[in-house]
C-alpha positions as semicolon CSV with decimal commas, in nm:
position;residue;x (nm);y (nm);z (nm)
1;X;0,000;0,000;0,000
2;X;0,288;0,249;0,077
3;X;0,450;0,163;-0,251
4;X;0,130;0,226;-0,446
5;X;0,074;0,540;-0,259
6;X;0,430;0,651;-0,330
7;X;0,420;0,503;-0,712
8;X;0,104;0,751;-0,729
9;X;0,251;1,060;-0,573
10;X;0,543;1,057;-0,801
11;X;0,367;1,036;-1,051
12;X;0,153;1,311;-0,963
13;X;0,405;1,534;-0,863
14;X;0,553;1,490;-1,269
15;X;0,214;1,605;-1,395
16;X;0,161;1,827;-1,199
17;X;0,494;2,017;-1,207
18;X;0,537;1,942;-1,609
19;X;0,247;1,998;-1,737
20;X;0,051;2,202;-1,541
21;X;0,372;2,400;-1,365
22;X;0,242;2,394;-1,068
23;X;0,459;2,150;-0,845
24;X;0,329;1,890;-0,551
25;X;0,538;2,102;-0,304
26;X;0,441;1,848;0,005
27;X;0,475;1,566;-0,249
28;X;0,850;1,477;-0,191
29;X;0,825;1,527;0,192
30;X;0,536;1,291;0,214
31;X;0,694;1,015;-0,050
32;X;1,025;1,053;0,185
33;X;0,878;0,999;0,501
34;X;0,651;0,714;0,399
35;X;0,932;0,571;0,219
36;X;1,127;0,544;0,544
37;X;0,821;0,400;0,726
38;X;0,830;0,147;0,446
39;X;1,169;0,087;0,450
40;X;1,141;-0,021;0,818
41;X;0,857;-0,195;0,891
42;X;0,975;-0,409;0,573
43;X;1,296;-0,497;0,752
44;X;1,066;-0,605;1,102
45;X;0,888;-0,757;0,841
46;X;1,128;-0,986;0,675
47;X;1,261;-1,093;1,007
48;X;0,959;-1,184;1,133
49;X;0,937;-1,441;0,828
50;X;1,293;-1,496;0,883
51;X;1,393;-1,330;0,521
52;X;1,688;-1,184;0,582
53;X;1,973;-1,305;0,446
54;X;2,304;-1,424;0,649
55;X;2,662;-1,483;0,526
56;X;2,863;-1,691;0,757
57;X;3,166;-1,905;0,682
58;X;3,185;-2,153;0,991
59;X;2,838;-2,235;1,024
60;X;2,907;-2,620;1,014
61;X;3,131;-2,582;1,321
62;X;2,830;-2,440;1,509
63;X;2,663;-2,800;1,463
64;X;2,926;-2,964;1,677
65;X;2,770;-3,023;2,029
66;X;3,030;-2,830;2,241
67;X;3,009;-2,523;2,049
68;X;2,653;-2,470;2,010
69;X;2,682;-2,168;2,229
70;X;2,796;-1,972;1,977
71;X;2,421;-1,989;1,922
72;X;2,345;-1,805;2,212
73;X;2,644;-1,564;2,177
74;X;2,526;-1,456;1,810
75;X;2,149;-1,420;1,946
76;X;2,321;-1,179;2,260
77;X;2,550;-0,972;2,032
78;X;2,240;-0,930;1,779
79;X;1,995;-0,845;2,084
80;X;2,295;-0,548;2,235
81;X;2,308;-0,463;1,893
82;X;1,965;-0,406;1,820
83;X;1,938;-0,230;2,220
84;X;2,207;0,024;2,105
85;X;2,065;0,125;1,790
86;X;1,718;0,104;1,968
87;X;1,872;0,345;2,236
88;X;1,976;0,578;2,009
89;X;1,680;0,573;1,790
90;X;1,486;0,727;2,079
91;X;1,759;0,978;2,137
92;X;1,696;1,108;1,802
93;X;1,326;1,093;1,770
94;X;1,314;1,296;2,128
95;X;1,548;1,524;1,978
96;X;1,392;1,645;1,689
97;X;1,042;1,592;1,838
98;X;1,039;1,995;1,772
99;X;1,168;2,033;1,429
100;X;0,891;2,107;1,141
101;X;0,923;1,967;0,860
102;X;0,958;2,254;0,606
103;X;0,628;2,189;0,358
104;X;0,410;1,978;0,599
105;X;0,477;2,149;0,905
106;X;0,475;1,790;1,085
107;X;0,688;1,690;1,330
108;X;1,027;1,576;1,173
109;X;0,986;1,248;1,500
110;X;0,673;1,157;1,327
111;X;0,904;1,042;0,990
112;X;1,226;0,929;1,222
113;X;0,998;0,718;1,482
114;X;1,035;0,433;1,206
115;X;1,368;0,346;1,331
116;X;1,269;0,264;1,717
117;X;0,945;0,125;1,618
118;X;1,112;-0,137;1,340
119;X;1,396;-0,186;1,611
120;X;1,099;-0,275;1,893
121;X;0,928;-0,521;1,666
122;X;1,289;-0,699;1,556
123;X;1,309;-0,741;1,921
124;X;1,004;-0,901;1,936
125;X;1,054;-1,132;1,623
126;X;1,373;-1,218;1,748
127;X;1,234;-1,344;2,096
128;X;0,969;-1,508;1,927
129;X;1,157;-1,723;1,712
130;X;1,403;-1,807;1,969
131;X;1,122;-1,930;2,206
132;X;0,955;-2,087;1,930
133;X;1,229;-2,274;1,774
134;X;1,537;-2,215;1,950
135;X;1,847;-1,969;1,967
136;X;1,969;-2,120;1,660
137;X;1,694;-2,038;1,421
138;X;1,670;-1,672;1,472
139;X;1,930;-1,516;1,278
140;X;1,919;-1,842;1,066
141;X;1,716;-1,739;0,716
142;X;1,410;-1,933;0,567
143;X;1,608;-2,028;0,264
144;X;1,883;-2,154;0,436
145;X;1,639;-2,494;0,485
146;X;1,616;-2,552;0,121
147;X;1,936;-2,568;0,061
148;X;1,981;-2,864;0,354
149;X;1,660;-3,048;0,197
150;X;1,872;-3,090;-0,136
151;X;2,192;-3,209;-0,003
């Protein structure tokens, strides 16, 4: 739905400012902020359906018995990293909770809120999955499976 709505207000904003001369001027604001929201919730998105992609290069030594900790270590060092970025997501959205945007006159937080909301729900995917089917399968992708089915 946001990419149709953006898809529309581009287009739009061509006529308009082509052949009519008289430009969207809240247009590009509107298609920038949505576009972030987009952007986002997509990512929270794709790792709740466990999308993502991951590029690791001693994955079979994570199999052996005594190291499947590492597990656990990934899923901690993803969960700090997630807090920190989290953490300063706030920071900014309090921070510019006063700053207008220039056309819209909105509150610049309502377009950088994306960031702390995406970074809440990855939180929440990434507990889910791990009580769900174990600290090994969080950061592990959907497609990964396939390729173990055809070896």
């Amino acid at each position: 739905a946001a990419h149709a709505v953006i898809a529309i207000l581009v287009v739009a904003g061509v006529v308009l400012r082509y052949l009519l001369h008289d430009p969207l001027v809240w247009g590009q604001e509107f298609i920038v902020g949505l576009f972030t929201w987009a952007v986002f919730i997509g990512a929270a998105a794709a790792m709740r359906s466990r999308m993502h992609i991951r590029i690791e290069a001693t994955g079979s030594w994570y199999s052996r018995p005594r190291l499947r900790f590492v597990h656990a270590v990934g899923l901690a060092a993803g969960i700090l990293i997630i807090l920190a970025c989290l953490w300063a997501g706030l920071l900014n959205t309090a921070d510019i909770r006063d700053v207008r945007t220039p056309m819209l006159g909105v509150s610049q937080a309502s377009f950088d809120a994306a960031l702390p909301v995406a970074l809440v729900l990855f939180l929440v995917h990434c507990l889910r999955i791990a009580v769900e089917s174990g600290v090994a399968d969080v950061f592990r992708s959907a497609t990964e499976s396939i390729g173990e089915e055809r070896s």
